[in-house]
N, C-alpha and C positions, 0 to 999 in steps of 0.2 A: 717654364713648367714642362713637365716629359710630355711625351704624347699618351694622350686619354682613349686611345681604344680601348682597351683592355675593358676599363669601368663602362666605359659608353655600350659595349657589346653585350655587358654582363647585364648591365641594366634593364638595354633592351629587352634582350631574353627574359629579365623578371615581369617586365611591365606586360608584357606582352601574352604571359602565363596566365593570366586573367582577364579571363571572357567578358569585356566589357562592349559587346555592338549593340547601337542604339536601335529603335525599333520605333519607328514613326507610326502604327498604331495605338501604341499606348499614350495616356493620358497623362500618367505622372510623370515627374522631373527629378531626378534624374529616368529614364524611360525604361533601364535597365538597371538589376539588382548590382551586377558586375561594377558599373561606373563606380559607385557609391565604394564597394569592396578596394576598387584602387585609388580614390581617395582618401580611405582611411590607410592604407598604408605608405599613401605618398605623406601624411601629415605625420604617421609616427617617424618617417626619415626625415621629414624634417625638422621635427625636436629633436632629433637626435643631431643634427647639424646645427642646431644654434638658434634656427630663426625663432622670430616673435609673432605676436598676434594669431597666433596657427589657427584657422575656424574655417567648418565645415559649414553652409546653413543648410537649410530644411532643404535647397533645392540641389541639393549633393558640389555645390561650389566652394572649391577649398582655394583659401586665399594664405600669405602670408607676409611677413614684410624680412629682410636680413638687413638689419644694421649697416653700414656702413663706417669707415673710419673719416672722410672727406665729409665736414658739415655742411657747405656750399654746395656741392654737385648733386645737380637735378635727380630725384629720382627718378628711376626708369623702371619698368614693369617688362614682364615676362607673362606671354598668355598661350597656354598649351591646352587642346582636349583630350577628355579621358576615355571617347567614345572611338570603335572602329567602328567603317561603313557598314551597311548591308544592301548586296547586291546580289543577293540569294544564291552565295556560298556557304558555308560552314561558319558559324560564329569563333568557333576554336582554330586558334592558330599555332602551327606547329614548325617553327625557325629554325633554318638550316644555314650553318656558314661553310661556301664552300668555294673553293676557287675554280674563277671561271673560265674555260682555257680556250672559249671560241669556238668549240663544238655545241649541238645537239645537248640538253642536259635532262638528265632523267631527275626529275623534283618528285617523284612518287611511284615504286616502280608497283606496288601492289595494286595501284589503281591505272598503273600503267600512263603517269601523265609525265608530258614531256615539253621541257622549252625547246624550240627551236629557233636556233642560232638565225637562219634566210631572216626567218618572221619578228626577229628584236634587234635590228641594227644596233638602236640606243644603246648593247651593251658593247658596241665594238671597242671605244673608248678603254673597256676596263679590261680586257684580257688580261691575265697573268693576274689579277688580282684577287681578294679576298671580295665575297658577294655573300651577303645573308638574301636569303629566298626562302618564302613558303615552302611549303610541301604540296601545291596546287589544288588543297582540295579551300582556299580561304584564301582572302588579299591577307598581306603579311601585315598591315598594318601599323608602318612604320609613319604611316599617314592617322595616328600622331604620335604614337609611344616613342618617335624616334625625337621627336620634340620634349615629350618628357624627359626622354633620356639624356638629351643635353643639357636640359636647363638644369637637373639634379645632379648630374656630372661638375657644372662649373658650382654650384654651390657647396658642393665635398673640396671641389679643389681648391678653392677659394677658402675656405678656413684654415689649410694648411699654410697660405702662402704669405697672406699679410699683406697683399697687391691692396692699394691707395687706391678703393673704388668707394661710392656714395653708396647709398640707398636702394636695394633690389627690392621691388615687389615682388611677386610670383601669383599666378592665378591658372587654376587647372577647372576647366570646366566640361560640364556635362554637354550631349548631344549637339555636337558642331553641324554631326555630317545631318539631323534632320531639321536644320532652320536655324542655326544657333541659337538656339534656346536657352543654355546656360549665357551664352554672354549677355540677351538680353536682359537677363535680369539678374547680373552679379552686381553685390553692393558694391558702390564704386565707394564709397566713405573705407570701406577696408581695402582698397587699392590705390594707395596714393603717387600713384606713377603721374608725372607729369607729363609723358608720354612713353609709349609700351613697343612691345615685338613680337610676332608670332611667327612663329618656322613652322612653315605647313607644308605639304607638298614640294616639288617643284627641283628641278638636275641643278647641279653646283650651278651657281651662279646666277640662278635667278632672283630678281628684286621683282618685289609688286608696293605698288601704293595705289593703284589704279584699280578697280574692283566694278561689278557692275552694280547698278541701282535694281532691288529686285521688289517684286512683287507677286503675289498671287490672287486668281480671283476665280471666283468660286461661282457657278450657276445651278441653279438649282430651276427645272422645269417639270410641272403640272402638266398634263394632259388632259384626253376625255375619253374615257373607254366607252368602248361599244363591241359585240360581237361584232365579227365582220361582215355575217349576214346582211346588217342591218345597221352598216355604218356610214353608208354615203349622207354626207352633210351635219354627221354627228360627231363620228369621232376625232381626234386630234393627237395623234402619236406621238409623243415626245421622243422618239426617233427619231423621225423625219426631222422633226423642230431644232434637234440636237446638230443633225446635218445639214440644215441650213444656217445656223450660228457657224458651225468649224466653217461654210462656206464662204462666208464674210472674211478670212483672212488671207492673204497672200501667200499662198504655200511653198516660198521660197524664202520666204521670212521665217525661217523655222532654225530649230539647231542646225539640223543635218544638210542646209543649204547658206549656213554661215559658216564667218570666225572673225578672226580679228579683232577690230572693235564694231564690228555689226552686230546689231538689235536682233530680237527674234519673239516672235510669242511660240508657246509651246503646249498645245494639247497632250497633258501627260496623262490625263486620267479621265474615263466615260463609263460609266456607269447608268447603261437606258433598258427602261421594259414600257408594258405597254401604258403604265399610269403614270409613272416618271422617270423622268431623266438627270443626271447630276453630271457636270463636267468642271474640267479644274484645270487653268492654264496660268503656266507660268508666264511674266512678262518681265524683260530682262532689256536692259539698256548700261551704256556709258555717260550718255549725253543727257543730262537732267532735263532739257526741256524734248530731247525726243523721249524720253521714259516717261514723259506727263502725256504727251500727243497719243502715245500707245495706251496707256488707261483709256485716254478718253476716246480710243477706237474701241476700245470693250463697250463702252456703253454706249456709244453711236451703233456697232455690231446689234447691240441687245433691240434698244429700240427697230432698228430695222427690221430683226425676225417677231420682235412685236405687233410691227406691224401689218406681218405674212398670214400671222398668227393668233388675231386676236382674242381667240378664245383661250388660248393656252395663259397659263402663271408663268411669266419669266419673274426671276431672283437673283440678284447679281451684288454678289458682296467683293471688292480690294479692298486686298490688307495690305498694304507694303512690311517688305521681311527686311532686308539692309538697304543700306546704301553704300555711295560709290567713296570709296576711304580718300582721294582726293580732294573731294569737296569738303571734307573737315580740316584739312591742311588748312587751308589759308595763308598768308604769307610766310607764316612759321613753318620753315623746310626744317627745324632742327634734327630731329628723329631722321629724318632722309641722309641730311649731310653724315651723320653718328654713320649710320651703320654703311654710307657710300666711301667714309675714311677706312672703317674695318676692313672693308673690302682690298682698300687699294693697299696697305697694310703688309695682308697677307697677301698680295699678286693675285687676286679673283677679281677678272674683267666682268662689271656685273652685264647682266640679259635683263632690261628691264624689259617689261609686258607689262600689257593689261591683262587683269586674269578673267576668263570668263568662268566667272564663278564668285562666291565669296567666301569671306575668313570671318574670324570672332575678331579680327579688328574693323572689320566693315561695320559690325553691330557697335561694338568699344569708341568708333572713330563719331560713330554718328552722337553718342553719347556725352561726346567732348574730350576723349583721350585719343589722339591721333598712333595710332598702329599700323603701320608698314608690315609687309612678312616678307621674311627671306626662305631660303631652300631648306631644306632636310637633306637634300638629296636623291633622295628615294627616286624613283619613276616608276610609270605606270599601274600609280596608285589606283582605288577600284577595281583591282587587275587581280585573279588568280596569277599572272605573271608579274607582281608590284617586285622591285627590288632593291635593295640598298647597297651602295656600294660601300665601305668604310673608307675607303679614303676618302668617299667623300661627304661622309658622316663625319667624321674629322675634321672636315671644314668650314661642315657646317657649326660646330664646335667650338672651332678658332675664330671665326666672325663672330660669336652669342661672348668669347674671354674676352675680344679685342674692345665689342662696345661698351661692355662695363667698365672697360680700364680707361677707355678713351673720353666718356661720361663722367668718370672720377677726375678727368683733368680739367671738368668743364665748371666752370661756376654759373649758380643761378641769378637772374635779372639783378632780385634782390639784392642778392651778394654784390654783385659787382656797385650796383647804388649807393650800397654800404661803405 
């Protein structure tokens, strides 16, 4: 097959032209009117390519299936979202391809914004190259339209070629970046991948199967107002109460004092006056029973300023959001070995990580569809500096044709039984 810049670029740029950033205030699902406007036209190109089953549901999650000529080979699934971040840029993105020559780059000369070269190592690698970049007033949002872009690339090419591959799902879903929300609740009855991929994030060559076990937990505190005239022995600030609970945690346990695969809880949100207080911390682990130890330091924390505090309301809700996409593996590496063959394939030494953070296959994995994610390419995603390199957009490309063709060589249990 030629090489797929050209479509992949062009795609891009389309997907990209529609404002779809999610908005973790809103209530509905999809959470933005945008998401929904690019799954309807991701569904009319996909009738227009062939596939079956094409259905949007009420929660803007478009799924579809593409035939296959291989009856035996496992289906495999494809899961991309339709949502960019919001990290209070510009929801509108405006995509520049330009090459990169190692200097200083002007991304916006009206608003006078500028990448500098000292400040982005990561792009030393691509000199002389072709770079799509924002215009810095927005993440470019290749974090994930660069995903859409490949998996609708290989399924254009893929009808022209006649390549002996099975069973493609496809699944495009809403608001990854605020909770995966869409994967939690796509019909898995209209995805019948036996197991899936998601290209998220992350420089050639990264593999993840490793994801963190995540949770949230929510406080909600009661006080006692009083003037302060006449508050000694009355009143009960849920201020104070608020900072005696964050005091309860080790403040090195945090993001900004980890990485790797260290835990961390994280006060992201406080909201105190003088009748109540609300806090929200996330708690994040690798290690399934250090992620359970840490719950139950929330609620050992709670009781404790309970009992500093006895007049005050403490309210203390966990929700767990994913979990860790390893622990749905279980002896079945199949998906790992697929897409660690593509790799070797094409000469891409993989980087595996653990990734702190999670994907829509962390949600998918927990579900019972084990999903692995590979690179996009892109870097310093959330970033008014995000960037994609196409070469290595390209690769990311060539690993999403290599495992469907390599998946088409494979037969299922049954089959072989048979």
């Amino acid at each position: 097959m030629s090489q797929p810049d050209e479509q992949l670029v062009e795609r891009l740029f389309r997907y990209l032209a529609i404002t779809s950033q999610s908005d973790a205030r809103a209530e509905t699902l999809p959470s933005t009117p945008g998401q929904r406007v690019l799954a309807d036209l991701l569904a009319s190109e996909l009738a227009g390519l062939g596939l079956d089953n094409i259905h949007i549901d009420a929660n803007g999650v478009l799924t579809a299936l593409r035939r296959g000529s291989v009856p035996h080979a496992p289906c495999i699934g494809f899961v991309a979202h339709l949502d960019t971040v919001d990290v209070g840029l510009s929801p509108d993105i405006h995509p520049q391809r330009l090459r990169w020559e190692g200097r200083d780059l002007c991304l916006n000369a009206a608003q006078d914004i500028w990448l500098l070269a000292a400040e982005h190592p990561e792009l030393a690698p691509y000199v002389g190259e072709e770079v799509v970049f924002g215009d810095g007033t927005s993440v470019l949002g290749a974090d994930n339209k660069a995903a859409i872009a490949t998996v609708m690339t290989l399924l254009d090419r893929l009808r022209d070629t006649g390549l002996p591959v099975g069973d493609i799902a496809v699944a495009f879903v809403p608001d990854e970046e605020i909770g995966l929300r869409g994967a939690k609740v796509m019909e898995l009855a209209r995805f019948p991948a036996r197991y899936a991929f998601t290209i998220d994030s992350c420089e050639r060559g990264e593999l993840v199967w490793e994801t963190f076990n995540a949770a949230k937990a929510t406080i909600a505190i009661t006080g006692v107002t009083a003037h302060p005239m006449s508050a000694k022995g009355v009143m009960v600030n849920p201020v104070r109460v608020a900072a005696d609970l964050i005091a309860q945690f080790d403040p090195l346990q945090t993001p900004e004092h980890t990485d790797l695969r260290d835990g961390y809880w994280w006060f992201n949100q406080v909201e105190a006056g003088s009748a109540e207080a609300r806090l929200q911390i996330s708690i994040r682990d690798f290690d399934t029973e250090k992620f359970a130890a840490r719950k139950r330091h929330v609620g050992t924390a709670v009781e404790t300023v309970r009992a500093l505090h006895p007049r005050a309301r403490i309210e203390c809700l966990i929700e767990d959001q994913y979990g860790n996409i390893a622990a749905a593996l279980g002896d079945d590496r199949s998906c790992i070995e697929l897409v660690e063959a593509a790799f070797a394939e094409i000469g891409i030494a993989p980087k595996v990580i653990a990734m702190r953070g999670g994907t829509d296959g962390s949600a998918l994995s927990a579900r019972g569809i084990p999903t692995p994610n590979y690179f996009t390419g892109a870097l310093n995603f959330h970033s008014r500096y995000e960037f994609l390199p196409i070469s290595a957009f390209r690769d990311a490309y060539r690993v999403t044709e290599r495992i469907v063709t390599l998946a088409g060589a494979r037969t299922t249990p049954a089959a072989r039984a048979a």
